[in-house]
TORZA-790294 format. One line per field, with one value per atom (N, C-alpha, C): residue number from 1; x, y, z. Coordinates in pm, whole numbers, plus 50000, padded with zeros to 5 digits. Layout:
BEGIN
num = [NUM:...];
xx = [X:...];
yy = [Y:...];
zz = [Z:...];
REM end
This chain:
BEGIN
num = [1:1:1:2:2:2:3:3:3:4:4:4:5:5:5:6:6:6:7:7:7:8:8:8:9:9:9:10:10:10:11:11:11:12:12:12:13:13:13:14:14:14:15:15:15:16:16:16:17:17:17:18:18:18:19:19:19:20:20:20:21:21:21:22:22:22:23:23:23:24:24:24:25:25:25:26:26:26:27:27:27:28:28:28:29:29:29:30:30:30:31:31:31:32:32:32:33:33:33:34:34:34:35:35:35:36:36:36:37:37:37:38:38:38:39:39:39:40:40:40:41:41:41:42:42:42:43:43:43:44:44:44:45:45:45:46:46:46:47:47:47:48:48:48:49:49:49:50:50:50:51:51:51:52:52:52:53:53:53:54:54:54:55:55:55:56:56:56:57:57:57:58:58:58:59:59:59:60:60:60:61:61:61:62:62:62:63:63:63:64:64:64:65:65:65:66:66:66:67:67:67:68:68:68:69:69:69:70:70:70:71:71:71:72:72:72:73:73:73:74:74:74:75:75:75:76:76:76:77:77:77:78:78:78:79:79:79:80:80:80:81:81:81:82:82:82:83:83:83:84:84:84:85:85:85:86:86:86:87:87:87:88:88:88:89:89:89:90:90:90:91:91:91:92:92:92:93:93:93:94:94:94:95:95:95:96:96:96:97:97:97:98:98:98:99:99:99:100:100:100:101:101:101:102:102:102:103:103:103:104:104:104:105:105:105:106:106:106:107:107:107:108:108:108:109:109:109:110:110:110:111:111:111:112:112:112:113:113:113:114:114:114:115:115:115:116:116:116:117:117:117:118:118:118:119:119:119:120:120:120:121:121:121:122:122:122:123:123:123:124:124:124:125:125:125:126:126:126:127:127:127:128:128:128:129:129:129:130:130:130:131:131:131:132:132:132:133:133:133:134:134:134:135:135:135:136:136:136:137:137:137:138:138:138:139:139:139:140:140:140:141:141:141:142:142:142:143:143:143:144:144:144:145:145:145:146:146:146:147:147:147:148:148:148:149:149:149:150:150:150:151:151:151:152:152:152:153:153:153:154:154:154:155:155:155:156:156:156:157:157:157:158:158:158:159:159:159:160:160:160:161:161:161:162:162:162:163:163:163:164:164:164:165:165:165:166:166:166:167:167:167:168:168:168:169:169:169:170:170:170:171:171:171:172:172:172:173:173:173:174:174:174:175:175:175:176:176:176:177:177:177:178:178:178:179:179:179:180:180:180:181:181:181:182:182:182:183:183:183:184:184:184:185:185:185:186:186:186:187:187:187:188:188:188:189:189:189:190:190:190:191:191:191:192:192:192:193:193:193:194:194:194:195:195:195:196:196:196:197:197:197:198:198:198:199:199:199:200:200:200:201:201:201:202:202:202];
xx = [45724:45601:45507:45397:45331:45204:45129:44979:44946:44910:44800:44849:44980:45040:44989:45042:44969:44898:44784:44584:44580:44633:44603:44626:44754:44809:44738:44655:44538:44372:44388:44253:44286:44352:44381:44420:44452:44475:44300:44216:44104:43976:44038:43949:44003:44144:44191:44143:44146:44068:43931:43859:43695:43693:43733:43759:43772:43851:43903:43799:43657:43501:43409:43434:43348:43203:43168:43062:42994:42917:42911:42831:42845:42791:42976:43061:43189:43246:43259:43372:43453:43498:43583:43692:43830:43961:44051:44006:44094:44172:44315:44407:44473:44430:44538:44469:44546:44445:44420:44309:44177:44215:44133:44141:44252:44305:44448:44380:44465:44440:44450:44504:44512:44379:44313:44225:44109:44130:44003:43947:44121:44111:44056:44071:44086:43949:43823:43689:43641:43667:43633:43596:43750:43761:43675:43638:43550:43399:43360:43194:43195:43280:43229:43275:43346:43312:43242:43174:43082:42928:42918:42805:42867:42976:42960:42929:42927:42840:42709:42673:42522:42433:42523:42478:42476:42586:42573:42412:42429:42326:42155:42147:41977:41991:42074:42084:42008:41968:41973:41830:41798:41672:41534:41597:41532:41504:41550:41583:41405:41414:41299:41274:41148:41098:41151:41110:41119:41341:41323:41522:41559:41534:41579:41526:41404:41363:41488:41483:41581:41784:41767:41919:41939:41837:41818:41827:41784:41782:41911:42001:42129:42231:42215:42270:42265:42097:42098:42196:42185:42243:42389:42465:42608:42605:42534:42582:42593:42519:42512:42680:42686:42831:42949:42909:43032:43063:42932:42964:43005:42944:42985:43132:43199:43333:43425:43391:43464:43473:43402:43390:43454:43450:43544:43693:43740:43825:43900:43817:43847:43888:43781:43850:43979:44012:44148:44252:44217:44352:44307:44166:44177:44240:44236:44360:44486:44516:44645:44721:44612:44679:44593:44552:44501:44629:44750:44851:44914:44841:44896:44836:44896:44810:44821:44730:44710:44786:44816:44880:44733:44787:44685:44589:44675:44564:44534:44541:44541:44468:44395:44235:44200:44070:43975:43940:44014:43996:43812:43812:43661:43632:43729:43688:43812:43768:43861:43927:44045:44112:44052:43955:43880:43787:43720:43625:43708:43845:43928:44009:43987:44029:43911:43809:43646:43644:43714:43716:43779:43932:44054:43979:43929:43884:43777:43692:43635:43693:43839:43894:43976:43990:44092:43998:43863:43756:43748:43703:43725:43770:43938:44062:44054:43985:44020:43911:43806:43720:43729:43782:43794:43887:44017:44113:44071:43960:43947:43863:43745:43727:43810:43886:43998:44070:44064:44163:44104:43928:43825:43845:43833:43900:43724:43659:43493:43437:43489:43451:43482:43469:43478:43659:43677:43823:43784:43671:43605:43580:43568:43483:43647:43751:43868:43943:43980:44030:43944:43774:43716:43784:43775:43780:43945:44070:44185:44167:44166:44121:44067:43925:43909:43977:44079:44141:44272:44302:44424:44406:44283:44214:44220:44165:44108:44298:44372:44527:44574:44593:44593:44546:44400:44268:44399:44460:44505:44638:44717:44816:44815:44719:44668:44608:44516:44444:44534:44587:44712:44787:44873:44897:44902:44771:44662:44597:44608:44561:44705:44814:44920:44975:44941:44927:44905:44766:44641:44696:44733:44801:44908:45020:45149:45055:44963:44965:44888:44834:44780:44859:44958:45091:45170:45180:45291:45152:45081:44950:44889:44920:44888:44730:44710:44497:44477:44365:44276:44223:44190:44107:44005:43870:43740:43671:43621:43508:43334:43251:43188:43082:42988:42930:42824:42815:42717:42527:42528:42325:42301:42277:42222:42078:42000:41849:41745:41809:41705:41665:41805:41799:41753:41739:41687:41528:41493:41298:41265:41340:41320:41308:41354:41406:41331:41323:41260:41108:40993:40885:40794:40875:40791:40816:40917:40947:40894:40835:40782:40630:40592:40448:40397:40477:40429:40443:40534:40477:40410:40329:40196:40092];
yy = [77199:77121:77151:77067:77051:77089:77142:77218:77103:76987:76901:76884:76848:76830:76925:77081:77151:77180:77127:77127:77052:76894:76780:76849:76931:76939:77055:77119:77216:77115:77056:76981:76932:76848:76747:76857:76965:77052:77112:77140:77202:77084:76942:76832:76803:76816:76862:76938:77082:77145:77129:77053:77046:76978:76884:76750:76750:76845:76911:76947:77015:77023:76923:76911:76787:76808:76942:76953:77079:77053:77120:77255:77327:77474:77549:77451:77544:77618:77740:77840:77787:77822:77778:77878:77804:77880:77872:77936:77950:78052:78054:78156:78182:78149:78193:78309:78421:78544:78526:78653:78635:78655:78597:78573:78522:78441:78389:78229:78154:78025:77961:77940:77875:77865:78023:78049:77952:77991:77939:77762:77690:77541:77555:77596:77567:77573:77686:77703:77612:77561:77472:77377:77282:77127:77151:77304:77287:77256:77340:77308:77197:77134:76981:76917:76897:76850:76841:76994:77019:76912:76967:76855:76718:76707:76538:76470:76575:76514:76571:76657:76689:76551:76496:76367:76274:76291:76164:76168:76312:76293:76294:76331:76323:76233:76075:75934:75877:75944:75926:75837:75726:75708:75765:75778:75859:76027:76086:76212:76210:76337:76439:76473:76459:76507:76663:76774:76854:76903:76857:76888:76806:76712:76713:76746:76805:76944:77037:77055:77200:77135:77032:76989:76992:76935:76926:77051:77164:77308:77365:77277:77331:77244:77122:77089:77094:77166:77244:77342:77461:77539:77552:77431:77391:77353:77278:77268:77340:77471:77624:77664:77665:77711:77625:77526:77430:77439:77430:77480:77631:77724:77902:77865:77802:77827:77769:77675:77539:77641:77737:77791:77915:77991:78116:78032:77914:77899:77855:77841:77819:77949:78015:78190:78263:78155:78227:78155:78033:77950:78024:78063:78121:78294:78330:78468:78434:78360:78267:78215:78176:78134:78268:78346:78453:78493:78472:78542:78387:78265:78185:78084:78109:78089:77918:77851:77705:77677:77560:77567:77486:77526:77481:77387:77244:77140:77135:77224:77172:77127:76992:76958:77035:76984:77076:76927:76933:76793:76805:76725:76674:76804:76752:76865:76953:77078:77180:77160:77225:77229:77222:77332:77323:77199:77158:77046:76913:76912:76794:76829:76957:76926:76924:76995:76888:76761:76681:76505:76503:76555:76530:76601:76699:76726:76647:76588:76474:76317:76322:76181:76211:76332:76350:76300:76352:76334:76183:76142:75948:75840:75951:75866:75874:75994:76020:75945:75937:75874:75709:75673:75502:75471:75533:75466:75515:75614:75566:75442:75410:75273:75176:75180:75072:75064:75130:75152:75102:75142:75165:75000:75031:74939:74862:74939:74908:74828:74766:74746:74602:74471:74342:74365:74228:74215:74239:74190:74177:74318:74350:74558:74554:74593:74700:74585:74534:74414:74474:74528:74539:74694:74753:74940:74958:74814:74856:74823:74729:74670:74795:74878:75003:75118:75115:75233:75249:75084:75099:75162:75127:75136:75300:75356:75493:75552:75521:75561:75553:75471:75466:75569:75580:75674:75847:75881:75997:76023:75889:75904:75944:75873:75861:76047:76087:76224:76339:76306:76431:76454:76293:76305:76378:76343:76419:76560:76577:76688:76831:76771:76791:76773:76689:76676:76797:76770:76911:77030:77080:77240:77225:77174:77127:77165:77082:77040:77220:77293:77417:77487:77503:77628:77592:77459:77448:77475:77473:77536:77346:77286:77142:77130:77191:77180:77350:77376:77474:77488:77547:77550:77612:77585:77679:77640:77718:77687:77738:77627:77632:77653:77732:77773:77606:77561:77473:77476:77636:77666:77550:77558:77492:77546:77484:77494:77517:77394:77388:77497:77560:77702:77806:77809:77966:77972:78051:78089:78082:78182:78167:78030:77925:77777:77679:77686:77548:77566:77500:77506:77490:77445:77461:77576:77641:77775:77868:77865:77988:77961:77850:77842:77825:77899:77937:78041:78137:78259:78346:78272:78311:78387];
zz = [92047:92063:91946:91893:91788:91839:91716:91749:91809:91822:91821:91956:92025:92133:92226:92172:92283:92313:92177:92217:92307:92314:92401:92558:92542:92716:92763:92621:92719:92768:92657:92693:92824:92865:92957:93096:93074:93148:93248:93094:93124:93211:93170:93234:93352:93433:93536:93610:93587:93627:93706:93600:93604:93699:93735:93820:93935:93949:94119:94145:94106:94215:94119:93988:93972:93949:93903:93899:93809:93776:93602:93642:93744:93781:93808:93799:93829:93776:93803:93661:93610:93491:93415:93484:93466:93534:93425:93300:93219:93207:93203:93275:93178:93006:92910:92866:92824:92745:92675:92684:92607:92439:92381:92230:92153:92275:92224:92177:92096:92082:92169:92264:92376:92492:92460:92536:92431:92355:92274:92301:92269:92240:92470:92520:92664:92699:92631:92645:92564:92447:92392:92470:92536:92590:92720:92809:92912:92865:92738:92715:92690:92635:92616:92754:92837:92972:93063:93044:93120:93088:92934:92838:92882:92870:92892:92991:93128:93294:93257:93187:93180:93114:93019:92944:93045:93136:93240:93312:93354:93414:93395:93289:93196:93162:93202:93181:93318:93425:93564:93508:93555:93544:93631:93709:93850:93817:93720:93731:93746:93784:93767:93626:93562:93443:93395:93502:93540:93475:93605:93584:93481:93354:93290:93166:93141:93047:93079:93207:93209:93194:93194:93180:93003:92949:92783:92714:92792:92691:92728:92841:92902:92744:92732:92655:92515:92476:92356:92344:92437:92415:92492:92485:92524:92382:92279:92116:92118:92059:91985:91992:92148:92178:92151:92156:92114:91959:91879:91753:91732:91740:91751:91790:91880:91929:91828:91741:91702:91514:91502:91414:91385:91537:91563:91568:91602:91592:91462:91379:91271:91159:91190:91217:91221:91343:91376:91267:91200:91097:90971:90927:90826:90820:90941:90963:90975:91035:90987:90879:90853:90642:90543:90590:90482:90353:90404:90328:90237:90258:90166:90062:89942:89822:89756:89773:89808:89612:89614:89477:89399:89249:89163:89186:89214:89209:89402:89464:89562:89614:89734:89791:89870:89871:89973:90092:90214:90344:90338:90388:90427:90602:90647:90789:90788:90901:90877:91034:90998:91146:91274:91255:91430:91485:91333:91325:91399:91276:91362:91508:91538:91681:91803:91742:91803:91846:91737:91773:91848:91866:91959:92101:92131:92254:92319:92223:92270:92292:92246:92293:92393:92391:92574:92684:92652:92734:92768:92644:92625:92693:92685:92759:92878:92952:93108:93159:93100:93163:93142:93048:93044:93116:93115:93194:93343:93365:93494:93554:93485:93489:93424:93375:93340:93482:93595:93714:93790:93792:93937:94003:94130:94193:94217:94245:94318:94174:94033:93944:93934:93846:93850:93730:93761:93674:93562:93496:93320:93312:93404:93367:93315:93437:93413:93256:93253:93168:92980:93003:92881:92851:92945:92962:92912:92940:92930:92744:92745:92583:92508:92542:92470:92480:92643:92633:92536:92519:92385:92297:92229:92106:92088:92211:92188:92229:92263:92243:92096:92045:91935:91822:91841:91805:91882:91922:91953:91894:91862:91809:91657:91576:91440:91455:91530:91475:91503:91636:91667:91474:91439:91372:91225:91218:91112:91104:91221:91234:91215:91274:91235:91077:91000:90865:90802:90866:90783:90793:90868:90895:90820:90816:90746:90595:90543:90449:90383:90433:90466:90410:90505:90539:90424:90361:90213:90063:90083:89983:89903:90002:89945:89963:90039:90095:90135:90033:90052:90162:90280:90376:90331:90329:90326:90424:90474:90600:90531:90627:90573:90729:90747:90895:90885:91019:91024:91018:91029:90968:91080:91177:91267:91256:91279:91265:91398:91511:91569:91703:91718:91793:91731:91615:91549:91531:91598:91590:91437:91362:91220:91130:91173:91094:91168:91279:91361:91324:91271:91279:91406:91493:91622:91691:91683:91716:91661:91547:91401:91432:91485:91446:91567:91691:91844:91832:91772:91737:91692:91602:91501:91630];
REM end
């Protein structure tokens, strides 16, 4: 089986999971060990599941002002971690290829391994949720009929990045693409960088 394959059958594994209580206060039941890749891509595909019902729900029009201040600093700091994780995992390919020497002309990709499997954990997400309104029975023929039409699209969209993403490592491991990582300096969590954070501390 292929990296990208067995990211997908952890993602799809970890949105399984979530699903069975359905509700974004539930432990994560990730059962691969710790600091293994498996564990990693598996905490990954939960923070973003979790964020993606938190988004559902600070959509509520009804919400409370209140609970969704406090849902917004939940999904600030579900980025932080989604990035911090997406970066340690990138970590782990540059300990991985530490021992191999990229050839002369070789490129430097636009995104790095973990970055492109960021996208792929967000289209597992994509898929489970369109083709379930592509299914929902309580929905009009034009709903499921539009949802099957985008769920092709976004199939497609998994075949092409698995692909690629599979590329990229291939293309890695024979010294055809340099990997460099580069940290994302996120700004708006750090007291030091945010000006509304620096200038409440004065």
């Amino acid at each position: 089986m292929d990296f990208a394959e067995t990211a997908w059958d952890i993602f799809s594994q970890s949105i399984e999971d979530y699903h069975i209580t359905d509700h974004v206060d539930s432990p994560s039941n990730n059962h691969f060990k710790n600091e293994s890749l498996e564990h990693l891509l598996y905490a990954k595909n939960w923070i973003d599941t979790v964020q993606w019902h938190l988004e559902d729900i600070i959509r509520d029009e009804s919400i409370k002002p209140a609970e969704a201040l406090e849902i917004k600093r939940r999904i600030d700091a579900s980025n932080q971690k989604r990035t911090d994780l997406v970066e340690f995992i990138d970590s782990w390919f540059l300990s991985k290829y530490k021992d191999i020497t990229p050839d002369s002309e070789a490129k430097i990709n636009t995104e790095t391994p973990a970055w492109a499997v960021d996208r792929l954990s967000i289209l597992a997400l994509k898929i489970y949720h369109m083709s379930l309104e592509a299914n929902r029975t309580t929905a009009t023929e034009d709903h499921r009929i539009n949802c099957t039409a985008k769920l092709n699209v976004l199939l497609e969209q998994k075949v092409d990045l698995m692909t690629s993403i599979n590329q990229l490592l291939s293309d890695i491991e024979n010294g055809k693409v340099r990997m460099k990582v580069y940290k994302q300096m996120k700004m708006y969590n750090d007291e030091s960088l945010n000006p509304v954070l620096y200038q409440k501390a004065k």
